[in-house]
C-alpha positions as CSV (number, residue, x, y, z in Angstrom):
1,X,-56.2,71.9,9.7
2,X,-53.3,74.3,10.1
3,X,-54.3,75.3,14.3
4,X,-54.3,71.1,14.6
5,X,-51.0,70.6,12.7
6,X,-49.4,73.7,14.8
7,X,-51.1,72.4,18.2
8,X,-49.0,68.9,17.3
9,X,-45.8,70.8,16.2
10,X,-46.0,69.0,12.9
11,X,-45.9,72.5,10.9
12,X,-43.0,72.0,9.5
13,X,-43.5,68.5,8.3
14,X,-46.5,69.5,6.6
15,X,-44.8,69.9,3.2
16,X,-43.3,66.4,3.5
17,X,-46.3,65.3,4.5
18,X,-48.4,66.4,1.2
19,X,-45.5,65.4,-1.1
20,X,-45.5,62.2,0.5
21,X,-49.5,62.0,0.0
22,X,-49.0,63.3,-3.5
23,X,-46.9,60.4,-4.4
24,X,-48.8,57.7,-2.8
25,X,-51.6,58.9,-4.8
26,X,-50.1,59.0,-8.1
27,X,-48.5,55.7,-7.4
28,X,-51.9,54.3,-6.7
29,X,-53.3,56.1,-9.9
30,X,-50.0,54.5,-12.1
31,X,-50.6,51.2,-10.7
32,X,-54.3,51.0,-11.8
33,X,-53.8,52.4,-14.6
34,X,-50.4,50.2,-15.5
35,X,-52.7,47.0,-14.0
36,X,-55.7,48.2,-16.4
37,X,-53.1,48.5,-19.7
38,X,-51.5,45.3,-18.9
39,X,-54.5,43.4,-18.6
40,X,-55.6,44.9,-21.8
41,X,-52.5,44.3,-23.7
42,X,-52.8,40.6,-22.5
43,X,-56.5,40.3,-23.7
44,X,-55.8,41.7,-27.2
45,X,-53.0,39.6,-28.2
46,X,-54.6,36.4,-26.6
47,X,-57.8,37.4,-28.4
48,X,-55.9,37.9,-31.8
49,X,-54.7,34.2,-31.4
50,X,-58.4,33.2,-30.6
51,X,-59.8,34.7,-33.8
52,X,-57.8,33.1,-36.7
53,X,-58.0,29.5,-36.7
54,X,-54.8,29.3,-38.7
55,X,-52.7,30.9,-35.7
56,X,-52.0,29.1,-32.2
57,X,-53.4,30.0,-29.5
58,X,-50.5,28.7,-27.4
59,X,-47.9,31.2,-29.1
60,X,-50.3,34.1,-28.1
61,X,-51.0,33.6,-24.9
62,X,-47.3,33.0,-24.2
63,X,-47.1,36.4,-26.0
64,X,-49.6,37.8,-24.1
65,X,-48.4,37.0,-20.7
66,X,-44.9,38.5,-22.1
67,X,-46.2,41.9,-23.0
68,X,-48.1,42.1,-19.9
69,X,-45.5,41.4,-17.2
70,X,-43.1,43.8,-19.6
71,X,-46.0,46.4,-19.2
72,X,-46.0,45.7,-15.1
73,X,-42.0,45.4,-14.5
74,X,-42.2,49.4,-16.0
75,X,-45.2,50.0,-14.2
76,X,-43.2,49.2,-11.1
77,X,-39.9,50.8,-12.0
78,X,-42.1,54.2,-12.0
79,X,-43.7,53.7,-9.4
80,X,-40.4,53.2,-7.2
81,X,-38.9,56.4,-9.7
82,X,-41.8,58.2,-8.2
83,X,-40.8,57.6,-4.4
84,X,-37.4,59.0,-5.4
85,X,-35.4,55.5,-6.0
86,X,-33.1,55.6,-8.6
87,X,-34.1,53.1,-10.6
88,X,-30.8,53.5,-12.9
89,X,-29.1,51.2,-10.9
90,X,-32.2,48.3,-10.4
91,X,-32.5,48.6,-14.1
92,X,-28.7,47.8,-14.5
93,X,-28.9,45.0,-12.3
94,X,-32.0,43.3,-13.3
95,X,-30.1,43.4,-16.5
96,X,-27.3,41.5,-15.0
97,X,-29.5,38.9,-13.3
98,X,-31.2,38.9,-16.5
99,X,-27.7,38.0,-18.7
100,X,-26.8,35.0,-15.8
101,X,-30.2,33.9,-15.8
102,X,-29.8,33.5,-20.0
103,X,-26.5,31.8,-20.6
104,X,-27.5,29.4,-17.6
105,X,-30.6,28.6,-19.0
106,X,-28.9,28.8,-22.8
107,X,-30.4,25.4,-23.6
108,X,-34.0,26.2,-22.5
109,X,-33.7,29.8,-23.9
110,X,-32.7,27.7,-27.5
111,X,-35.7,25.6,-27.3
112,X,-38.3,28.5,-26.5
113,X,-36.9,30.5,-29.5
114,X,-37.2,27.4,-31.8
115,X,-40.5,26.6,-30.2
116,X,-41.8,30.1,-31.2
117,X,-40.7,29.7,-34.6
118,X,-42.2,26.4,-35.0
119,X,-45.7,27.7,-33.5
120,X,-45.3,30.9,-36.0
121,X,-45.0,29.1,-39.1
122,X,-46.6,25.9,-38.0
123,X,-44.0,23.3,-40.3
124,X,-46.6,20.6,-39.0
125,X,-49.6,20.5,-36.8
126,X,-51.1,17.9,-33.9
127,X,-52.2,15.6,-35.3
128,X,-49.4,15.2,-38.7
129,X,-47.3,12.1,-39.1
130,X,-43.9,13.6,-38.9
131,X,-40.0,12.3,-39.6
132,X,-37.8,14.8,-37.3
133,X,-34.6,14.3,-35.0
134,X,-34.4,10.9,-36.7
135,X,-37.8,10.1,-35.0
136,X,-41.2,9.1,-36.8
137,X,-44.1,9.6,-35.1
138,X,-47.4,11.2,-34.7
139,X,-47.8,14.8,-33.4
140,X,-49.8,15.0,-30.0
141,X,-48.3,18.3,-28.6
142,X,-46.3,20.8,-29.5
143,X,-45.8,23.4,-27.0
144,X,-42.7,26.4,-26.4
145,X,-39.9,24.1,-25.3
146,X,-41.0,20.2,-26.7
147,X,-42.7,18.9,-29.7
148,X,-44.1,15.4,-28.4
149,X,-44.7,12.2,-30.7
150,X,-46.3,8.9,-30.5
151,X,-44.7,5.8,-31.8
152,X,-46.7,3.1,-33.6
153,X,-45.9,1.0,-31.0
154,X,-47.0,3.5,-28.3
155,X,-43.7,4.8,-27.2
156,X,-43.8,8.6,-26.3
157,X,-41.3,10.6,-27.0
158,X,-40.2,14.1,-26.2
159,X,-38.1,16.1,-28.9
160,X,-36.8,19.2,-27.6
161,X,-37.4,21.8,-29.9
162,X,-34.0,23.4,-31.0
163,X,-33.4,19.9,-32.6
164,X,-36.1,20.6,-34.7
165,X,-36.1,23.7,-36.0
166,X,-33.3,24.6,-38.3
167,X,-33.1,20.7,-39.6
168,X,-35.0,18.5,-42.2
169,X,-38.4,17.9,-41.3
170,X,-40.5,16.0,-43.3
171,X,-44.5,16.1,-42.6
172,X,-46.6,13.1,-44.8
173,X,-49.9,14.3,-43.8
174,X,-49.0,18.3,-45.7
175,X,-50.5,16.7,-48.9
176,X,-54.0,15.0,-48.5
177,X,-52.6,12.5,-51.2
178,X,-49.4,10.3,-50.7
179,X,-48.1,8.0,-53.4
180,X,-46.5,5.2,-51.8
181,X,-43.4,3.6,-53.7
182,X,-42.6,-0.2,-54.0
183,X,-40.6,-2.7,-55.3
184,X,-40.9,-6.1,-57.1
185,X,-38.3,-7.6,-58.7
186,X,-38.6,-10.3,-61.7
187,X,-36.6,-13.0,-63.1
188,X,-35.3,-11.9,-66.9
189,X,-37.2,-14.6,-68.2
190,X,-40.9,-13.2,-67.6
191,X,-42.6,-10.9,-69.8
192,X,-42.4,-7.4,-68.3
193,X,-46.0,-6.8,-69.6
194,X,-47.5,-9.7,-68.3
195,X,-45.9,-8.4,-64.9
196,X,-47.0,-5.0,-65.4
197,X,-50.5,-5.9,-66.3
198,X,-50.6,-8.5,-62.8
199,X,-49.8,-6.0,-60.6
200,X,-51.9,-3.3,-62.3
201,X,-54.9,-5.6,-61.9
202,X,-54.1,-5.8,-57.7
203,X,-53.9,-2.1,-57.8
204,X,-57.2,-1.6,-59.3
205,X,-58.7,-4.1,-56.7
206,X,-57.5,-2.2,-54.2
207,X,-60.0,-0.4,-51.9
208,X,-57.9,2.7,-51.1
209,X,-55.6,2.9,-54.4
210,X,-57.1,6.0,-56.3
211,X,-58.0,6.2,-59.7
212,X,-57.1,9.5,-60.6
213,X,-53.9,9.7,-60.3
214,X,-53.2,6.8,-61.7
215,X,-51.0,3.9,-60.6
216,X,-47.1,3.8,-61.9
217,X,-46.0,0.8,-62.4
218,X,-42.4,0.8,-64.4
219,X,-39.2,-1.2,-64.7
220,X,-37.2,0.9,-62.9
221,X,-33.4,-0.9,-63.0
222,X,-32.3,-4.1,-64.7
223,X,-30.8,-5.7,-61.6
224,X,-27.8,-8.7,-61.1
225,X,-30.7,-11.2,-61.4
226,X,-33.9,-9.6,-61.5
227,X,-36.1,-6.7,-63.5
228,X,-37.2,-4.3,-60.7
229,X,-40.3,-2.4,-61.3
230,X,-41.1,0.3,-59.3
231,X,-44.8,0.7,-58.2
232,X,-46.6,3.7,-57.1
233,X,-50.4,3.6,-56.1
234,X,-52.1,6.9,-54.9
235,X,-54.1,6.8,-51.9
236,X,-55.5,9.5,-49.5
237,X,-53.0,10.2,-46.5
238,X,-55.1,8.1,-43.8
239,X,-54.7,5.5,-45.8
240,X,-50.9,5.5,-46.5
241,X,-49.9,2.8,-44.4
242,X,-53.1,0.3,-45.5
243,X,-51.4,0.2,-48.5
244,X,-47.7,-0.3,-47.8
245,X,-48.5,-2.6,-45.7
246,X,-51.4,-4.8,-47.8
247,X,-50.1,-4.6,-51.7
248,X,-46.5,-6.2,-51.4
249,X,-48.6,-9.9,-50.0
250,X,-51.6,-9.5,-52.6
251,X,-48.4,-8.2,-55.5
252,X,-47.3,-11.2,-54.1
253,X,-49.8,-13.5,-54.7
254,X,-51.1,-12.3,-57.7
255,X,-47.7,-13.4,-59.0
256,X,-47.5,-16.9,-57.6
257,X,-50.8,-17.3,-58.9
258,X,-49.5,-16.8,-62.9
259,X,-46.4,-18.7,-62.4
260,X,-44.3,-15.5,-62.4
261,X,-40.9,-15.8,-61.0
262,X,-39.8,-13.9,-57.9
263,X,-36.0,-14.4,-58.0
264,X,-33.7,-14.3,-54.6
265,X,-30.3,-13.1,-54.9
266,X,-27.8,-16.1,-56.0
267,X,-24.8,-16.7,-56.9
268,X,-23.1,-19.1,-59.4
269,X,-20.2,-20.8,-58.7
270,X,-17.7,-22.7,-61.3
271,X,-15.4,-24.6,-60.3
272,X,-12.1,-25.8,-62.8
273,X,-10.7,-29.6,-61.9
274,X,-6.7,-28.9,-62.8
275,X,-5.3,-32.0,-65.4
């Protein structure tokens, strides 16, 4: 090997030569190697996701892909350290692209933190009847950036996810049982248990009113010109709206049917003649 190098004159680039093959070497071993790890990293966190029902998988596969091209960008930062790059100064600048890229994407970088939170502690899931950003709606996706909702009247509609997170939100499917308030009013001149015992005997007819708990039915405020009850059937969650929706007519009804006065606000007026 040495009579071939000397018949080329390439002697004295033979030590360049080997550190250069040395290098290329070890950068092939520290990308395989980085490749292998990154891969790894990105299968373990993925497969953490996968194996508790309770976590989402979305959150861990953004998670994984995170780790893995951290793993790579310092896989490729030794790689160019091992060629004899100083890396000091592509490290400083990637963090400079890195701080413009962030306040002009300030907005989106909001909504993937909030997103992240929401997918960690899960406030609601797909699927939950939710009231959030003023917006009522059913879940059908919630993903890093958006939480998306359908209308009753199926209007879509995309909320971004920093509007969320850190304000009310109320989920009505958390609880598997809902009570569902109502209210009649009554003229003064009915007998209050005569009322409570009509629209005690709708709620028990009821196909998705519960037994246990029971029903509360009360007189809840002594009104201008009526006795207001205040009614509160039990029903599973499905079946929330069935009953808001189908007790007020039957209520109703049943109180036309015994000659129970519904009153409608009025107002008297007295006039004086002068002498």
């Amino acid at each position: 090997m040495q009579e071939i190098m000397d018949s080329l004159g390439l002697s004295e680039y033979l030590p360049a030569i080997m550190a250069g093959a040395t290098n290329v070497l070890f950068a092939i071993v520290i990308l395989i190697v980085g490749f292998y790890i990154a891969g790894k990293v990105n299968k373990i966190i993925c497969n953490t996701g996968a194996g508790h029902p309770k976590l989402d998988d979305t959150l861990f596969r953004f998670l994984g892909s995170l780790g893995k091209y951290i793993i790579l960008a310092f896989v490729v930062i030794a790689v160019l350290n091992r060629f004899g790059v100083q890396t000091a100064s592509i490290i400083a600048l990637l963090g400079a692209a890195g701080l413009a890229v962030g306040l002009a994407l300030q907005g989106a970088l909001s909504n993937l933190a909030a997103g992240v939170m929401l997918l960690m502690f899960r406030p609601y899931k797909v699927g939950d009847f939710i009231d959030v950003a003023n917006r009522f709606g059913n879940v059908k996706e919630i993903d890093l950036f958006t939480t998306i909702l359908q209308t009753f009247d199926n209007q879509q509609i995309i909320i971004p996810n920093s509007q969320i997170w850190g304000n009310q939100i109320i989920n009505h499917s958390y609880h598997s049982v809902r009570g569902v308030d109502m209210h009649f009013g009554v003229a003064y001149k009915e007998n209050t248990d005569t009322v409570r015992k009509v629209i005690n005997a709708v709620l028990a007819n009821h196909d998705h009113i519960l037994k246990d708990p029971a029903a509360f039915v009360e007189v809840e405020t002594l009104n201008d010109s009526s006795v207001d009850f205040l009614v509160r059937p039990f029903c599973m969650g499905e079946h929330y709206f069935d009953v808001l929706y189908s007790v007020p007519e039957q209520i109703k009804k049943a109180l036309d049917a015994e000659g129970i006065e519904i009153p409608f606000p009025h107002r008297k007026l007295i006039i004086e003649k002068e002498s």
